[in-house]
MARBA-3410 file (N, C-alpha, C, O; in Angstrom, 1 decimal):
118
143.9,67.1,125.2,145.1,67.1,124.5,146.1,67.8,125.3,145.9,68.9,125.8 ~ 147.0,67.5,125.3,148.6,68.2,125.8,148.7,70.0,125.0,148.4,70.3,123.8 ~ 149.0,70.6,125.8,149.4,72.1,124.7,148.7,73.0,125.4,148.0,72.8,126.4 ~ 148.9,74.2,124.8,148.6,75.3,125.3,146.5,75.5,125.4,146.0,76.5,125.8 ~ 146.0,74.7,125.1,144.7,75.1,125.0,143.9,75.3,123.6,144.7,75.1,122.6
142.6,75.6,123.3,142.0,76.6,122.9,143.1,78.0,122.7,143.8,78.6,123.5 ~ 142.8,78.1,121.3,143.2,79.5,120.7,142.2,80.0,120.6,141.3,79.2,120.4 ~ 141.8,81.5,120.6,140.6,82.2,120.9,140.8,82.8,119.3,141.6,82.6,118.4 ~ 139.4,83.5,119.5,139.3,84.2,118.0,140.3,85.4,118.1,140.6,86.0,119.1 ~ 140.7,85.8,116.8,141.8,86.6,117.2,141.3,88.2,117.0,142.1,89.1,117.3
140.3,88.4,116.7,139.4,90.0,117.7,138.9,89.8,119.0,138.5,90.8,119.7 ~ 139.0,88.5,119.4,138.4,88.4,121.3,139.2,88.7,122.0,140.4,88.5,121.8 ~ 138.7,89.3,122.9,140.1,89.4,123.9,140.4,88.1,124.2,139.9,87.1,123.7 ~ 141.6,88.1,125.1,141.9,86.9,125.5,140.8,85.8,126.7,140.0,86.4,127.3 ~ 141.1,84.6,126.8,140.2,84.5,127.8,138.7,84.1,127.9,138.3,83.5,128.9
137.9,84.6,126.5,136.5,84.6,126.5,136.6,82.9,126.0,135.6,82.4,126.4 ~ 137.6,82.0,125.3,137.5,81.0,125.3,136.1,81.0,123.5,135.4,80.2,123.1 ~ 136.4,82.2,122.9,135.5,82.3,122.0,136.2,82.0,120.3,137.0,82.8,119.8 ~ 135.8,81.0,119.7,136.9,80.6,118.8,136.2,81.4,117.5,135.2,82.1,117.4 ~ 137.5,80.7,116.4,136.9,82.2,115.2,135.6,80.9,114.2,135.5,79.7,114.0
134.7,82.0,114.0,133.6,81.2,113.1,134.3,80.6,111.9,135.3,81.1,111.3 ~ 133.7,79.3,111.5,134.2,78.4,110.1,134.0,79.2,108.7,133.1,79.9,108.3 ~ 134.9,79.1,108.2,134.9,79.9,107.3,133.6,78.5,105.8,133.5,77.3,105.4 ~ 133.1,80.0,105.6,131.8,79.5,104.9,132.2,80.3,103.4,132.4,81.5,103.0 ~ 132.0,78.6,102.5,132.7,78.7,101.2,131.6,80.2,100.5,130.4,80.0,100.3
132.1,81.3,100.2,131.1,82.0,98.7,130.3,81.8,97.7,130.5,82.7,96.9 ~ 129.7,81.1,97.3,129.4,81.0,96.1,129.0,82.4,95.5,128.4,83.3,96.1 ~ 129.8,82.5,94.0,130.1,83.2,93.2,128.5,83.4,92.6,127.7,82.5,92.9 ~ 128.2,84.2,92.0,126.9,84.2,91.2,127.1,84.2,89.8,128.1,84.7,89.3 ~ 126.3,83.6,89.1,126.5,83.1,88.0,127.1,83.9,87.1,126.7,85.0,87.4
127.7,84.1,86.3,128.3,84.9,85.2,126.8,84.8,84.0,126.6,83.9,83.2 ~ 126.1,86.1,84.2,125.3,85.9,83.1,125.8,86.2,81.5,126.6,86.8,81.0 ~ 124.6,85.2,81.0,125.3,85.1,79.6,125.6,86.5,78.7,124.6,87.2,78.5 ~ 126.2,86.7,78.5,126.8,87.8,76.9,125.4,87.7,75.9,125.1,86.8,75.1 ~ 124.7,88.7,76.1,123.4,88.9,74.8,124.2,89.9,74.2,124.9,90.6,74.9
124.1,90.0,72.6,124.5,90.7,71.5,123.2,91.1,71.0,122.2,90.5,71.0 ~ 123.5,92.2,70.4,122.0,93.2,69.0,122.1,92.6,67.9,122.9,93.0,67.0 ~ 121.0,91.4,67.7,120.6,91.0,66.0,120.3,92.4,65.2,119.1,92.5,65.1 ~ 120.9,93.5,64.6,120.9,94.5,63.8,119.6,94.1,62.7,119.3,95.0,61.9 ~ 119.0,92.9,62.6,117.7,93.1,62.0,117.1,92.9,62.3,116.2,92.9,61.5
116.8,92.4,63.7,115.5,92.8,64.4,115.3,94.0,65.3,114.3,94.7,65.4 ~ 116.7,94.3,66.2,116.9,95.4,67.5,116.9,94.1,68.7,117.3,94.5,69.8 ~ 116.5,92.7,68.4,116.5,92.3,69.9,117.7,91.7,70.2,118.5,91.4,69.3 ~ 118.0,91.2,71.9,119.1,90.7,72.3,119.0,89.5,72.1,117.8,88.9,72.1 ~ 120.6,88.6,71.8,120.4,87.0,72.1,121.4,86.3,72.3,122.3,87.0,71.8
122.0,85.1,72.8,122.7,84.3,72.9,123.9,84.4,72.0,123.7,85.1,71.0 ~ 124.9,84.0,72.0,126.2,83.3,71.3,125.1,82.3,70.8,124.6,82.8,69.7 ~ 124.7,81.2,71.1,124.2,80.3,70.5,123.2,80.9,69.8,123.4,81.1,68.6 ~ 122.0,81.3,70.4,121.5,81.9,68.9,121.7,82.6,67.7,121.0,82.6,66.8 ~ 122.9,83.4,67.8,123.2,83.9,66.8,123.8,82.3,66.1,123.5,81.9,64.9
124.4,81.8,66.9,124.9,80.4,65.7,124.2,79.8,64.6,124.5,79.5,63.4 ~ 123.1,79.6,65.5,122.1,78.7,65.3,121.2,79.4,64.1,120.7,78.7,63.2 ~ 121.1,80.7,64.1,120.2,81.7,63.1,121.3,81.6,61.8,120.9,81.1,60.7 ~ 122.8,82.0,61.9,123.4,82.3,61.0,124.3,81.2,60.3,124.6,81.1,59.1 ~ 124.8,80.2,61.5,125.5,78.8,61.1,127.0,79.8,61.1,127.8,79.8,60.2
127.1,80.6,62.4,128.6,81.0,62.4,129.0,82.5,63.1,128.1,83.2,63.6 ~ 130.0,82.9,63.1,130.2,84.1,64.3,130.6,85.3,63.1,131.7,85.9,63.1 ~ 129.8,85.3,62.4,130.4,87.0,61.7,129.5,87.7,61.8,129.7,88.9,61.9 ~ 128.2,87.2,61.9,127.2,88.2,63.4,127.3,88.7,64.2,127.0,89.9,64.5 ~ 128.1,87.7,64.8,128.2,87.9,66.5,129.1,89.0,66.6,129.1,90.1,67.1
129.8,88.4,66.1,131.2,89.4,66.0,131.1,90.9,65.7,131.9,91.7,66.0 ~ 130.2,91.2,65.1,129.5,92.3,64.4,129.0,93.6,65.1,129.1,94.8,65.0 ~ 127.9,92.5,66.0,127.1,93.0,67.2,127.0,93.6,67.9,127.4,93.0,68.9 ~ 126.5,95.1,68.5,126.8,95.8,69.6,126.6,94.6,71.0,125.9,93.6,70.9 ~ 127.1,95.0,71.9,126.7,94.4,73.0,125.5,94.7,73.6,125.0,95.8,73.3
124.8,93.9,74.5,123.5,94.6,74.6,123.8,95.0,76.3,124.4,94.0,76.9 ~ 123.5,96.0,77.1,123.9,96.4,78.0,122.2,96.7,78.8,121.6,97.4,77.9 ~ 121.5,96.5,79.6,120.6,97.0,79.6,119.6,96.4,79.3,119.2,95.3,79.5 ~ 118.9,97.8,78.6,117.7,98.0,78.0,117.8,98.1,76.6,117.0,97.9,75.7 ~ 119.6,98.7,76.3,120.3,98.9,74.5,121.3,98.6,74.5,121.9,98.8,75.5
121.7,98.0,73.5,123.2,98.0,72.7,124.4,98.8,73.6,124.0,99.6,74.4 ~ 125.5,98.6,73.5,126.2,99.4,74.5,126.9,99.9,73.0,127.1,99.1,72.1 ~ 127.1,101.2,72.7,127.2,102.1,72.0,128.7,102.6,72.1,129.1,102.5,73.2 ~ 129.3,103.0,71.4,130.8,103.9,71.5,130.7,105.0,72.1,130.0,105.8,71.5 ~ 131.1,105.5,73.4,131.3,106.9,74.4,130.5,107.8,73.3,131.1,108.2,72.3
129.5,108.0,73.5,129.1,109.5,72.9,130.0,111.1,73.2,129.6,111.6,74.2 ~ 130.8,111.7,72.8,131.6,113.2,72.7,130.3,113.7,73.5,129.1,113.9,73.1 ~ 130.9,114.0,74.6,130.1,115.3,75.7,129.4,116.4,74.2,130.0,116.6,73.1 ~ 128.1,116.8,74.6,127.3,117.5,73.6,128.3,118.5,73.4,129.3,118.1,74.0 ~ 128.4,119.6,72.9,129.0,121.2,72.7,128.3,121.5,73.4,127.2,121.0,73.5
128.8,122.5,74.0,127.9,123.7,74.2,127.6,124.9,73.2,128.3,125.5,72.4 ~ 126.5,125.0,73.5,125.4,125.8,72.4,126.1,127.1,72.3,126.1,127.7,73.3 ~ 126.7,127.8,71.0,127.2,129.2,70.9,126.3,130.2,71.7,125.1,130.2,71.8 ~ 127.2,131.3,72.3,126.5,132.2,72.9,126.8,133.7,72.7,127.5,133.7,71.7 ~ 126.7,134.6,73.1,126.8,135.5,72.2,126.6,136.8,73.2,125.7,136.6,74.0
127.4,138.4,73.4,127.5,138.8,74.4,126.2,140.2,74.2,126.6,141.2,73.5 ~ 125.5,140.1,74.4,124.6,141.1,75.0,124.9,142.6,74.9,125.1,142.9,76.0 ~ 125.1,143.8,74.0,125.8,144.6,74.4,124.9,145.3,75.4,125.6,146.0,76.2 ~ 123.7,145.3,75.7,122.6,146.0,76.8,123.1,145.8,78.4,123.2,146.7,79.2 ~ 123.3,144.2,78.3,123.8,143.8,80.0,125.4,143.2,79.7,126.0,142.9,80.7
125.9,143.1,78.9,127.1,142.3,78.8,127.5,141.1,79.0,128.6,140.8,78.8 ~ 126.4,140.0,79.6,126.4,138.8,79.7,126.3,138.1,78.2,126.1,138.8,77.2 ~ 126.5,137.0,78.4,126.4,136.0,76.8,125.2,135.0,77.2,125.2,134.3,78.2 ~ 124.4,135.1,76.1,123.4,134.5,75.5,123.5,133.2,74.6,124.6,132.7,74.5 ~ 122.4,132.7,74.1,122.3,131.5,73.2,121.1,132.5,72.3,120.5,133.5,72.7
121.2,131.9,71.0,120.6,132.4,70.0,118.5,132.3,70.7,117.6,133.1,70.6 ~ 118.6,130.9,71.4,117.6,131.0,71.9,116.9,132.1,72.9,115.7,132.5,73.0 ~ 118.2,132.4,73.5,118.1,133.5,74.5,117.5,134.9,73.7,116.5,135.5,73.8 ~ 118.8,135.0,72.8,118.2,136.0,71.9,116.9,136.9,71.4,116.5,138.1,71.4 ~ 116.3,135.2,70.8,115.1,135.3,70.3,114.0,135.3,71.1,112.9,135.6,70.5
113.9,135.0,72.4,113.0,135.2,73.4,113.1,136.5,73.7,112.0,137.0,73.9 ~ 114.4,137.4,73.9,114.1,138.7,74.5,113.9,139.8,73.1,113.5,141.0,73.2 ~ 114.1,139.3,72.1,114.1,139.9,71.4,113.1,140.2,70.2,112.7,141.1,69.5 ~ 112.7,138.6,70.3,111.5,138.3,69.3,112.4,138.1,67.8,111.6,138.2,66.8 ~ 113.3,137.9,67.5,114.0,137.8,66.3,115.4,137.6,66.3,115.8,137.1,67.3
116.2,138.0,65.3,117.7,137.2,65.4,118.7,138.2,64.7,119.7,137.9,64.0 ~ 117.9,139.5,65.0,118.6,140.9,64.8,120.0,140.9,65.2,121.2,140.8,64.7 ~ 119.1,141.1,66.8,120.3,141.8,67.9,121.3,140.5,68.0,122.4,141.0,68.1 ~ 121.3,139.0,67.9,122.2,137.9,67.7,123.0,138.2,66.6,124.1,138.4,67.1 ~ 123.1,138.4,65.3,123.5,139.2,64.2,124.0,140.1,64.3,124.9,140.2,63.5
123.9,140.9,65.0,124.3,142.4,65.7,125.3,142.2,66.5,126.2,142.9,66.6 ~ 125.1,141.0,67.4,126.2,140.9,68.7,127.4,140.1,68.4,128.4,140.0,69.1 ~ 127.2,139.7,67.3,128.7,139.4,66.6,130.0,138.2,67.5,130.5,137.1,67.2 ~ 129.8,139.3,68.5,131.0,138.5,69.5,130.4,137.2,70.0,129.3,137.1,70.5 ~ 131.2,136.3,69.7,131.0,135.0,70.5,131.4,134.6,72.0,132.6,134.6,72.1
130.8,134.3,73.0,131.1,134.1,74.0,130.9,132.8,74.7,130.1,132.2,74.0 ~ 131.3,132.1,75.7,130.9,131.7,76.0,130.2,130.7,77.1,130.6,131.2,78.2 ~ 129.6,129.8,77.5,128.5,129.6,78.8,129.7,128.6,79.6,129.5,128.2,80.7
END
């Protein structure tokens, strides 16, 4: 053909006469189905099975999502942290647990009044 040549790939240097590889279509991976929590049994299931069990979507609609191994659940609030309480012997702060291990009882917890904390 008339023209400048071969275009090289365009990370080759010039010259190597090395063209760019065919671009190779992706296939996408399947979009797995949406399982929802039958709340009277605990197990997961289809859009269609819920249809098919109830004859309609106010099940479904209802349903936690099933994520996993469970339900996908509303953010659980980070636990508290467990009240602690300041030691007047060392001045560190304790948990009532703490307490009762060095203390054997829930005197000195009672006693230390002040809240502190971890």
């Amino acid at each position: 053909g008339k023209g400048g040549g071969k275009k090289g790939h365009p990370l080759a240097p010039p010259g190597l006469g090395i063209s760019a590889p065919a671009a190779v279509p992706v296939a996408k991976p399947p979009a797995a189905e949406e399982l929802r929590i039958d709340i009277s049994d605990g197990n997961a299931y289809t859009k269609a099975d819920f249809v098919q069990q109830y004859s309609g979507l106010v099940e479904w609609n209802a349903a936690p999502k099933y994520v996993g191994r469970k339900a996908a659940a509303a953010p659980a609030a980070a636990p508290a942290a467990p009240e602690t309480r300041i030691d007047p012997a060392d001045g560190n702060a304790y948990t009532l647990e703490d307490f009762k291990a060095c203390y054997g009882g829930t005197k000195e917890w009672n006693a230390a009044g002040t809240k502190g904390s971890l």
